[in-house]
C-alpha positions as CSV (number, residue, x, y, z in Angstrom):
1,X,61.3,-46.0,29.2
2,X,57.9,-46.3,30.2
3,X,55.4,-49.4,28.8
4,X,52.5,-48.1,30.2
5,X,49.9,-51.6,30.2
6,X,48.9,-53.9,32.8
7,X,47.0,-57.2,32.5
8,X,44.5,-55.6,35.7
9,X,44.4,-52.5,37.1
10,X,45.9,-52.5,41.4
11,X,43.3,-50.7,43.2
12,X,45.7,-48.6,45.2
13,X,47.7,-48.1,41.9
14,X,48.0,-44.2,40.7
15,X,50.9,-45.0,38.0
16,X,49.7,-44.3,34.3
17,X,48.8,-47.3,33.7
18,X,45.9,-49.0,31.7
19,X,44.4,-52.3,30.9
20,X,44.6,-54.0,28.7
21,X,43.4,-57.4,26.4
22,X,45.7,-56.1,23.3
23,X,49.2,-55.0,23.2
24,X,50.2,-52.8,20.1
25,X,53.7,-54.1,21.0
26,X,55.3,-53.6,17.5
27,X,53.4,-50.4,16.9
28,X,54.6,-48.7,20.7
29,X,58.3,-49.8,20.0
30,X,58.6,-48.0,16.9
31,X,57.1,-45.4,18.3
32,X,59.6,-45.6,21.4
33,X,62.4,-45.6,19.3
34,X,61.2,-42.6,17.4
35,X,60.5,-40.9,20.4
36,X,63.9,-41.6,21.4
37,X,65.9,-40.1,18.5
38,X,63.8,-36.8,18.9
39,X,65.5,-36.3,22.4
40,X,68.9,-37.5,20.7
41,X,69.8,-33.8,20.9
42,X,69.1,-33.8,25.1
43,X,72.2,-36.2,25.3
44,X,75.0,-33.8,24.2
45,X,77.2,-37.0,23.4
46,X,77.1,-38.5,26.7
47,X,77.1,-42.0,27.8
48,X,73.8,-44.0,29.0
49,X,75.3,-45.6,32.3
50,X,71.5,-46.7,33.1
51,X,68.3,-48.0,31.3
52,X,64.9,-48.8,33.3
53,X,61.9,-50.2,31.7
54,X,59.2,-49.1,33.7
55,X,55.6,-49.7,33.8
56,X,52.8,-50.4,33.9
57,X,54.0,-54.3,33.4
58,X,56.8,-54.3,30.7
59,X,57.1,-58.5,30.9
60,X,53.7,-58.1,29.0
61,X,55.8,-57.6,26.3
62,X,57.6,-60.3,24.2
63,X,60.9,-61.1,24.7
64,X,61.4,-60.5,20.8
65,X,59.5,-56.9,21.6
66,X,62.1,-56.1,23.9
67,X,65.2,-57.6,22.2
68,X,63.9,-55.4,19.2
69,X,63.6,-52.1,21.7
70,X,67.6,-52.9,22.8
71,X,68.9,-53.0,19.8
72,X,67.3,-50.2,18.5
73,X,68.5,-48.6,21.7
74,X,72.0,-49.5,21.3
75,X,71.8,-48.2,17.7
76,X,70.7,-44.8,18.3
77,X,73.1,-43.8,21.5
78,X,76.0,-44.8,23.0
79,X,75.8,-47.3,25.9
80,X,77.9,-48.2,28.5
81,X,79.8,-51.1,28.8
82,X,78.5,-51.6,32.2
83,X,75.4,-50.5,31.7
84,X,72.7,-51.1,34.1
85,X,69.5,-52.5,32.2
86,X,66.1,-53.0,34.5
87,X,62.8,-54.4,33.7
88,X,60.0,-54.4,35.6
89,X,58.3,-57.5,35.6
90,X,54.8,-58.9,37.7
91,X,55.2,-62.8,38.8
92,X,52.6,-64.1,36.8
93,X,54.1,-67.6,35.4
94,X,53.6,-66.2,31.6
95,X,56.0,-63.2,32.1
96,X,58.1,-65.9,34.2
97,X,58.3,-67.8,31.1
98,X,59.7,-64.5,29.4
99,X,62.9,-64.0,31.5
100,X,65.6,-65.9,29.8
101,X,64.5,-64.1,26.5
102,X,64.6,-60.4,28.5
103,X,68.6,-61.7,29.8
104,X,69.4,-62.8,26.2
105,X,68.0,-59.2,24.9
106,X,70.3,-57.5,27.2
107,X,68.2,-57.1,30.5
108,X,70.6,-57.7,33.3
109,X,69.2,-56.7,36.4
110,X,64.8,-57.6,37.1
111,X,62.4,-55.9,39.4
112,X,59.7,-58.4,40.2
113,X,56.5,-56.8,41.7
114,X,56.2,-59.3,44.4
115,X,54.1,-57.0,47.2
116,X,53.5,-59.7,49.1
117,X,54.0,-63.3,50.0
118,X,50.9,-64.3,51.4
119,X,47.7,-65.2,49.5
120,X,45.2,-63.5,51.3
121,X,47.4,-60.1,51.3
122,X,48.2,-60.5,47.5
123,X,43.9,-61.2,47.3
124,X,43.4,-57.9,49.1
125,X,45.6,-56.4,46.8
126,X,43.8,-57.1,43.7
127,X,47.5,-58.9,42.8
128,X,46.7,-60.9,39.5
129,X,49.7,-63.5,40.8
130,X,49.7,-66.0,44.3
131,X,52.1,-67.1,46.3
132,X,53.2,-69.8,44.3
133,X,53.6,-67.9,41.5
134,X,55.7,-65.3,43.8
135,X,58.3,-67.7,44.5
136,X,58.4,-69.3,41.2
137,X,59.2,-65.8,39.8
138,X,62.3,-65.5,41.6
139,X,63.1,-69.0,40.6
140,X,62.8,-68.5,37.0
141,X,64.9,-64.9,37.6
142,X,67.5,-67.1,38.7
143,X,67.5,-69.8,36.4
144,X,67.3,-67.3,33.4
145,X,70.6,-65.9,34.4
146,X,69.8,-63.0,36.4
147,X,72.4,-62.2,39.4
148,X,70.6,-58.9,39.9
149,X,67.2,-58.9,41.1
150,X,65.1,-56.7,43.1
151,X,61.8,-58.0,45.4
152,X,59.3,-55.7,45.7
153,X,57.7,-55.7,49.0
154,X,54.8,-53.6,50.5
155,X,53.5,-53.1,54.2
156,X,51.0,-51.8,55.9
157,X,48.2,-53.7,53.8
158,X,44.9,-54.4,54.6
159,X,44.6,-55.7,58.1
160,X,48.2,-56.7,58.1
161,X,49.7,-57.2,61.8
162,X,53.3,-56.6,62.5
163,X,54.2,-60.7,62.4
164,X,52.4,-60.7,59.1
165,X,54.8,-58.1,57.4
166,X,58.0,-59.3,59.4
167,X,57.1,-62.7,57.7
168,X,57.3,-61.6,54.4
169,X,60.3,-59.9,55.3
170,X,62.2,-62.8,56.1
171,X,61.1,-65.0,52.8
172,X,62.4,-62.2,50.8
173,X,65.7,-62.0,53.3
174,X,66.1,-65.9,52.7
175,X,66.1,-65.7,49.2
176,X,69.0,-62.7,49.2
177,X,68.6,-61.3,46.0
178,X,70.5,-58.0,47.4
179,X,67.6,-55.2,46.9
180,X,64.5,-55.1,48.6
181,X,62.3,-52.3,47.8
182,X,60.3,-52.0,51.1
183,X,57.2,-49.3,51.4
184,X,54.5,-48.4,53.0
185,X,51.1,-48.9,51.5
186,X,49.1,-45.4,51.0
187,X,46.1,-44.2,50.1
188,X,46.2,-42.2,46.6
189,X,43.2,-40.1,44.5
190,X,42.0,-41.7,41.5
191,X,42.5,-45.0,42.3
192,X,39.9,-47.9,43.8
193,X,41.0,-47.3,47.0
194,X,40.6,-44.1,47.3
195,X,37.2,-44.3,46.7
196,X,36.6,-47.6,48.8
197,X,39.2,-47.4,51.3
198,X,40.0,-51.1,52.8
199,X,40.8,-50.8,56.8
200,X,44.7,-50.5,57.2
201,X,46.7,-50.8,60.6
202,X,46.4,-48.0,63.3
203,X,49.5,-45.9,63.2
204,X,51.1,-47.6,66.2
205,X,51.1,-51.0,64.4
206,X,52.7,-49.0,61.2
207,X,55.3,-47.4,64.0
208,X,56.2,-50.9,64.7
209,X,56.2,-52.2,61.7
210,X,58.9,-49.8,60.6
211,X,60.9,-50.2,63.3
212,X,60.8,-54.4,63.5
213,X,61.6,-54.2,59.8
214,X,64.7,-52.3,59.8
215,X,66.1,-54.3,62.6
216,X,65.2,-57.2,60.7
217,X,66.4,-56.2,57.3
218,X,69.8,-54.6,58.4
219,X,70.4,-57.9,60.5
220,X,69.8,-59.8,57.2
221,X,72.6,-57.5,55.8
222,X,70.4,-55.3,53.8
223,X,71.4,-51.5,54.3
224,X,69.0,-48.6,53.7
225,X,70.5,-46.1,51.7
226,X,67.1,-44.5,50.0
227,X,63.5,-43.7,51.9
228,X,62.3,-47.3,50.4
229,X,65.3,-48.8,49.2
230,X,67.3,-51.5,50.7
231,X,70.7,-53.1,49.4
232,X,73.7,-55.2,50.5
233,X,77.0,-53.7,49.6
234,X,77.5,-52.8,45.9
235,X,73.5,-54.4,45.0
236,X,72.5,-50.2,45.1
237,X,70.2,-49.5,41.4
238,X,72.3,-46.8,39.7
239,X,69.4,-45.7,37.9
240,X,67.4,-44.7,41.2
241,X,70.6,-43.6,42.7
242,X,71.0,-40.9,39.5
243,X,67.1,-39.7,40.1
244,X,68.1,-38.4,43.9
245,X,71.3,-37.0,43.2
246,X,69.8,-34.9,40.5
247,X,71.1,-36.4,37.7
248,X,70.2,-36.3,34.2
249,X,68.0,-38.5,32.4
250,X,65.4,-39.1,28.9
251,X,61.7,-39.7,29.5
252,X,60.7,-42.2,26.7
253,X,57.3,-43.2,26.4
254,X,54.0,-42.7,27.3
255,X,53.7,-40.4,30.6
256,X,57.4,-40.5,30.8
257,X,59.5,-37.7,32.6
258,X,63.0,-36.8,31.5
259,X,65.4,-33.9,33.0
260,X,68.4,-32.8,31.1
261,X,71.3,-30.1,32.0
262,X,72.6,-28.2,29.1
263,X,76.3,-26.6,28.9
264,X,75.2,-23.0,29.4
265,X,73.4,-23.8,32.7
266,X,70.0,-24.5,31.8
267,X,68.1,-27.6,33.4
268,X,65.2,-28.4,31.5
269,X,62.4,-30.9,32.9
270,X,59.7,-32.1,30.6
271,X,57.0,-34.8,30.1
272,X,55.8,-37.1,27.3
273,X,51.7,-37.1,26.6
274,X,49.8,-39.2,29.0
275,X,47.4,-41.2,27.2
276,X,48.8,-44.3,25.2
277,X,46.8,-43.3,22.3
278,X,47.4,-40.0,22.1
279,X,51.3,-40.8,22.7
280,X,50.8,-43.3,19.5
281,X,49.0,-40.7,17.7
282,X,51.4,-37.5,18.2
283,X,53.4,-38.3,15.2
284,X,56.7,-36.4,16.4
285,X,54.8,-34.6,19.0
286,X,55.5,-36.3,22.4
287,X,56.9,-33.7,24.5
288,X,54.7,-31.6,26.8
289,X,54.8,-29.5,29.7
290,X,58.4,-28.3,29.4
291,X,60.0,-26.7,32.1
292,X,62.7,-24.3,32.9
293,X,64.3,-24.4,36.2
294,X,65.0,-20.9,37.6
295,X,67.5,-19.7,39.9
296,X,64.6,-20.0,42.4
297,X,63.0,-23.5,41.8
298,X,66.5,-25.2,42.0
299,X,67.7,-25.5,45.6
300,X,64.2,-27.0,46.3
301,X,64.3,-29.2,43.7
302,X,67.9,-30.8,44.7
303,X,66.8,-31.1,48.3
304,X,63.8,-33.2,47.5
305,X,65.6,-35.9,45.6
306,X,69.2,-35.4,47.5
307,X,67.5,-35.9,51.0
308,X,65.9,-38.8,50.3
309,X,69.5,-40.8,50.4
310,X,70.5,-41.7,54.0
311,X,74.2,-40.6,52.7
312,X,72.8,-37.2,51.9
313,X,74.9,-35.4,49.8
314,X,78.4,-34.0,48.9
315,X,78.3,-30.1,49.2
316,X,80.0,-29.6,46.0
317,X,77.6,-32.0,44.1
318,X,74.9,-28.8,45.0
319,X,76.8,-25.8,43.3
320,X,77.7,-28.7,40.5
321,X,74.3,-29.9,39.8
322,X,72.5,-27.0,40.3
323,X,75.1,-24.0,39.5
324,X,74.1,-22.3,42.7
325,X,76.6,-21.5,45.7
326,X,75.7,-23.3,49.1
327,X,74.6,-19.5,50.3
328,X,71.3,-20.2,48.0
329,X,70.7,-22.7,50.8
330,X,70.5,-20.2,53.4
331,X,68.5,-19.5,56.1
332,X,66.8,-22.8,55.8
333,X,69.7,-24.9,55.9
334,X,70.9,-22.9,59.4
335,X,67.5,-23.2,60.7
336,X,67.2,-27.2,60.0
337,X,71.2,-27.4,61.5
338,X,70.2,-25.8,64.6
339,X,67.1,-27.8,65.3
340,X,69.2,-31.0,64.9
341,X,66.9,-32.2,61.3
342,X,69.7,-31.9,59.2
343,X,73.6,-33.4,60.1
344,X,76.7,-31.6,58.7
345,X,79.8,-34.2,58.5
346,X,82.8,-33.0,56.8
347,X,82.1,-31.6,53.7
348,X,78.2,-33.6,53.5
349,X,74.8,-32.8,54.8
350,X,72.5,-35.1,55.5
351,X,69.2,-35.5,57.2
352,X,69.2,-36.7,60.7
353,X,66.9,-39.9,61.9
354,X,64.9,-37.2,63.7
355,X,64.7,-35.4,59.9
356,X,64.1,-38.7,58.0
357,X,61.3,-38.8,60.1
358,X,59.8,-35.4,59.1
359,X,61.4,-35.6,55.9
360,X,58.4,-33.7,54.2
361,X,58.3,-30.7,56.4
362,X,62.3,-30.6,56.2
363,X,62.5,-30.3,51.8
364,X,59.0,-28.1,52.4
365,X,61.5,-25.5,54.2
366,X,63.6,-25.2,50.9
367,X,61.1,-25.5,48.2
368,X,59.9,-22.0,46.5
């Protein structure tokens, strides 16, 4: 579900997102939950193992807002009994002040948008929150209740040396929250940056940046198991996890993707309109740009999200997700073998370190 407002605008932000002064919180959720019963027929009687509120900055709702979305939630599809319930949330002390009500709404697991630990970083940033309020965040995530948290790091930044990023490294380490999200700072069109691009490190500093980092995080007992995502053992995000082993999943809200596999075969992508108010205005109206995936579009599209795990990928989760034999793979996959990018091990495939390295160029081998 996607809550697509922001107090301020990031400069190196491309996310549909928008500012704003005024939330039309009660107005969005009903329009959320409408939104939601349209796509009731996408779920075939399944189970929702996973729910993430994404933004924009969801904590700018009220914790009444988003006790109101869960229950509405809950009464429109089944939910498991473990689900796994995210919010994003920024660490601005008046969304702080919002996390016990999020816990008691149902949240159970927070995402806190940290990006930095350091002032001057977060300042280059255009980060509406310090470092105080940084580490008060994950104080108030823990005092709220919340065993599962995620720390939301950048690197790379403005000027940044390779000290500067290995020290906010070991603050998040230190508070061992199990899940650092840990990624490299780019330079995106239509954003701030883009236009006025700050001076980043030279790509030897990135190199070494990388390289400290993993020794560092994996020493802390962090393990990577996505591109940008790091866990201890059993703290992985299920919902993230689904995404790259081409699962299904609704797109609620405004901008929102969704994916769903029918019985007969099909795999259907879509998105929901862009623009907030034309999302609020569409009266029933919300999906766009829907998508059949051919025959020829699907081996691609698995490869680009499986690939992206360091475990790769079972070989029968391919002809299962996508309803394609292995062959469909072929020559690419024999190619990438041979030149030692992709690892066969048993019956999984993964990409080697070398491949990690050129991921792009490897998925760009089996895309259409």
């Amino acid at each position: 579900m996607h809550l697509p407002w922001c107090e301020r605008k990031c400069p190196y932000c491309d996310f549909n997102s928008h500012e704003t002064r005024t939330l039309p919180e009660a107005e969005y959720i009903s329009t959320l939950l409408a939104d939601l019963e349209a796509d009731l027929p996408f779920v075939q009687d399944r189970v929702v193992q996973t729910l993430f509120i994404g933004g924009g900055t969801p904590s700018l709702f009220s914790a009444a807002g988003i006790h109101r979305l869960m229950r509405g939630i809950a009464d429109r599809v089944a939910l498991a009994d473990d689900l796994e319930a995210t919010l994003e949330a920024n660490p601005g002390s008046a969304e702080a002040a919002k996390f016990a009500g999020f816990r008691a709404a149902g949240i159970n697991r927070l995402s806190l948008g940290i990006q930095s630990f350091q002032d001057a970083q977060l300042a280059a940033l255009g980060r509406v929150h310090d470092s105080n309020q940084a580490h008060a965040a994950v104080a108030a995530a823990r005092d709220a209740g919340f065993t599962r948290i995620n720390l939301d790091l950048m690197h790379g930044l403005p000027g940044q040396s390779t000290a500067a990023a290995m020290a906010d490294l070991d603050v998040a380490s230190a508070y061992r929250t199990g899940h650092l999200s840990w990624y490299q700072l780019t330079i995106e069109q239509n954003t701030v940056f883009y236009k006025q691009p700050p001076i980043l490190p030279v790509e030897d500093v990135l190199a070494d940046i990388q390289d400290a980092g993993e020794h560092r995080l994996q020493a802390a007992g962090l393990h990577p198991y996505e591109v940008s995502a790091w866990a201890a053992t059993g703290e992985h995000c299920r919902h993230n996890l689904n995404y790259w082993e081409f699962g299904d999943y609704l797109g609620i809200g405004a901008g929102a993707h969704g994916k769903v596999s029918f019985p007969d075969g099909r795999i259907l992508r879509y998105a929901k309109r862009r623009q907030p108010d034309a999302y609020l205005a569409a009266s029933g109206d919300w999906r766009v740009q829907p998508q059949w995936l051919g025959d020829e579009e699907r081996p691609g599209e698995f490869m680009l999200n499986a690939l992206r795990l360091n475990a790769g990928f079972a070989l029968a989760d391919y002809t299962a997700r996508t309803g394609l034999p292995l062959s469909t793979l072929q020559p690419a996959l024999d190619t990438l073998l041979a030149r030692g990018l992709l690892v066969q091990e048993g019956n999984r495939l993964r990409a080697s370190a070398l491949g990690r390295r050129f991921l792009d160029s490897v998925v760009t081998e089996f895309l259409c």
